[in-house]
N, C-alpha and C positions, 0 to 999 in steps of 0.2 A: 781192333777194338775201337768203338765208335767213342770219341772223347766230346764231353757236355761244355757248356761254357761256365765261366766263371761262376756267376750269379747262381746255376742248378748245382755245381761243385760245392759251392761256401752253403746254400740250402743244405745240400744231405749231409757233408758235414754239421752243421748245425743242428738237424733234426737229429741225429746218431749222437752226438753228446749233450742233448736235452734228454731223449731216453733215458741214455745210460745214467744219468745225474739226477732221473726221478726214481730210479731204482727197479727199473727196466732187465729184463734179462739180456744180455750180451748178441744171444744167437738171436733171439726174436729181433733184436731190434736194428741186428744186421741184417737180417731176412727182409726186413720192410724195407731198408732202404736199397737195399741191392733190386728189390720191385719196384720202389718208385724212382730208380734210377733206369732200369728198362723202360718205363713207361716215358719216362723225360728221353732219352735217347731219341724214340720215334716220335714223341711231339716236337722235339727238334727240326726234326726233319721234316717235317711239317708246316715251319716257321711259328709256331709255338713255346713259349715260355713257362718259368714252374708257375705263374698265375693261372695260365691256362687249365694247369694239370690238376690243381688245391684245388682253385675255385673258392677260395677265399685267403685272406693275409696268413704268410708264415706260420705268426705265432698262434692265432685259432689251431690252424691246422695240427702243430705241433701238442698244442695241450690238447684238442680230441686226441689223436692217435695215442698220447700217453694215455687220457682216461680208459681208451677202450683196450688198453694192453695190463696183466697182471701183475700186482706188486713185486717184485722178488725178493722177500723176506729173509730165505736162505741165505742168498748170495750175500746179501747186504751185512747180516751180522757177522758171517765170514770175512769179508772185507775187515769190517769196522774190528775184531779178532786179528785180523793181522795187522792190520795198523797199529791199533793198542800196543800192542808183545812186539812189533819191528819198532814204536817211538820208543816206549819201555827199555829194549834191548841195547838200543843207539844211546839213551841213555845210561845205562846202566856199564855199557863198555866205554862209555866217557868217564866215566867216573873210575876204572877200573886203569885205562891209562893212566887216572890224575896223581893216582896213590891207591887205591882203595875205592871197594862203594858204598858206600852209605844213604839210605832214604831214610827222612823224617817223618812225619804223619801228613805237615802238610804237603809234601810232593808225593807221598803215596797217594795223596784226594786230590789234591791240584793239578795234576801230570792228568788222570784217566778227564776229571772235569773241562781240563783246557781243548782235551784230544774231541772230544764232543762237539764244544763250542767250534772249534777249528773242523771238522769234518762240514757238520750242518752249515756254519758259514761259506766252505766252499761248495758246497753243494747249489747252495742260492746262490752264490758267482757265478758257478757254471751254468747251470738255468739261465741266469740272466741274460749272460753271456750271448748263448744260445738264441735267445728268443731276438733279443735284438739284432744280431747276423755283424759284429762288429769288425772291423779289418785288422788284421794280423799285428799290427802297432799296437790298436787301444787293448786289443787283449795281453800283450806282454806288458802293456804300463798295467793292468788292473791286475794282472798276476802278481807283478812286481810286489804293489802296493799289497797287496793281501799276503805277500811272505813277510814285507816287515810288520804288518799285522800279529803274524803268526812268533817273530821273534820280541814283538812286544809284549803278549801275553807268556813267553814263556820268563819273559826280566820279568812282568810281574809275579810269578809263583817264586822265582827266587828270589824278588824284593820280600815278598810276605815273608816266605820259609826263617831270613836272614832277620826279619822284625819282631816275628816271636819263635818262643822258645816254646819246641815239641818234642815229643822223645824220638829220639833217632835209632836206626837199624845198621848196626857195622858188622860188615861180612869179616871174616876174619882170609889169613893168606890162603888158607886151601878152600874157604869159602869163594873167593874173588875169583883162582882158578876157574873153580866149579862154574859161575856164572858168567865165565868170559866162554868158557869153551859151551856151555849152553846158548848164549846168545849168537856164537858163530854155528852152531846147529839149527837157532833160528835161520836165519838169513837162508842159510843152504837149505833148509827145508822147505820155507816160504819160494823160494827158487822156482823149487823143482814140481812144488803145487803149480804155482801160477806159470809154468811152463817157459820160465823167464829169467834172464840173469838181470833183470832192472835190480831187483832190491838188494842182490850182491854189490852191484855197482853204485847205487845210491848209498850204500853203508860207507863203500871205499870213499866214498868223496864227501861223507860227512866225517867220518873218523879221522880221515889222515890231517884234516885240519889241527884235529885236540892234540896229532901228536909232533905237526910242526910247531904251535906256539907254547908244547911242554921245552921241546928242544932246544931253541929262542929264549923262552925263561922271560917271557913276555909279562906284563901286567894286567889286572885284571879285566880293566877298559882296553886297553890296547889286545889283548886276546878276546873277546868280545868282537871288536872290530875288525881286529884281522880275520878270523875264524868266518863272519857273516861273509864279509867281501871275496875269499874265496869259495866258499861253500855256495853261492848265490854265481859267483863266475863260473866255477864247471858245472852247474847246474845247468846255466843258460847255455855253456858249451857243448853238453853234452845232450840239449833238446832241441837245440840248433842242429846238431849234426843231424841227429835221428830224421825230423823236419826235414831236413837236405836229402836225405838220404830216401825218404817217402816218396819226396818230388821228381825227385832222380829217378825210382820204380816208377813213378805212374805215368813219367814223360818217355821212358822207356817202352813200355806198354802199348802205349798208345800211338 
């Protein structure tokens, strides 16, 4: 298998997660690049580069190929369905470890309104991302920087919920069951849709946190801050690896 150089590798990746991130269908937009990776292969060989191939800058290129490819409408609400019900659920078996679960009114409207803001927001990261073609550094600092984003808007709905007083929803003991063993039906179900054990294993590594710093008997800031620093380390652990593990196939391969 004929391997590209750097510059046409960081292009089709870039063009493949601009796609996918304007709401792109998966296959098509594997199908374009796995094309215009054929065509870079032999302009390679040629002594040609992806300028040659575009014939105009990156990000042109990337925004026509997205104009002229079809929304995917489907997929997208799909997506945004499972996110909702896998944040929801991760929720709700937090809460189910801590004693019990209860939702208020504001984190029944705050939790789906944050999930919004936090999707659309990364969605514009990854575009950005993309168009600019930035090295594997600045993109884990602006990940970084958007998960504690994503953990400051969630203190904010628990600052608000804790500021006023709304009527709350308490599952009782055989209700908690009921949603603990629902929510672990999510996960395995979400699974085995997406043909995947990611969201099994993203569950393990957000949950097991809520139930070291129950054990600990930690405080409320200090569980807070324990809980982020691990959840954020196997995170990076565990996208490291995968990452390693890409590189490893395609140097293989190749």
């Amino acid at each position: 298998m004929e391997t590209l150089t750097k510059k046409s590798e960081k292009f089709l990746e870039s063009l493949h997660l601009y796609l996918i991130s304007s709401g792109k269908k998966e296959a098509e937009a594997y199908e374009i690049v796995e094309e215009l990776r054929d065509h870079l292969t032999e302009a390679e060989k040629e002594g040609k580069d992806v300028n040659d191939i575009i014939g105009q800058s990156p990000k042109e290129y990337m925004e026509q190929v997205s104009k002229e490819m079809p929304f995917d409408f489907r997929t997208l609400i799909s997506a945004f369905t499972v996110f909702l019900f896998g944040t929801l659920s991760y929720l709700l078996l937090g809460d189910i470890i801590h004693g019990g679960a209860q939702l208020s009114l504001i984190q029944i409207i705050g939790y789906p309104v944050l999930m919004i803001v936090y999707l659309l927001s990364l969605t514009a990261l990854l575009r950005y991302t993309a168009l600019h073609q930035f090295d594997k550094r600045k993109e884990y600092v602006m990940i970084g920087i958007f998960g504690f984003l994503k953990i400051s808007l969630f203190i904010s709905v628990i600052t608000l919920d804790q500021a006023i007083d709304s009527p709350v929803i308490v599952l009782s003991p055989l209700g908690n069951v009921i949603a603990a063993l629902l929510t672990i039906s999510f996960f395995i179900g979400a699974s085995l849709w997406a043909k995947t054990w990611v969201m099994i294993i993203i569950a393990l590594i957000l949950v097991t946190p809520e139930i070291l710093v129950q054990i600990l008997q930690l405080s409320e800031e200090a569980s807070l801050i324990t809980k982020s620093i691990l959840i954020f380390g196997a995170l990076f652990v565990y996208f490291w690896t995968i990452n390693r593990r890409e590189n490893a196939s395609k140097a293989f391969s190749s």
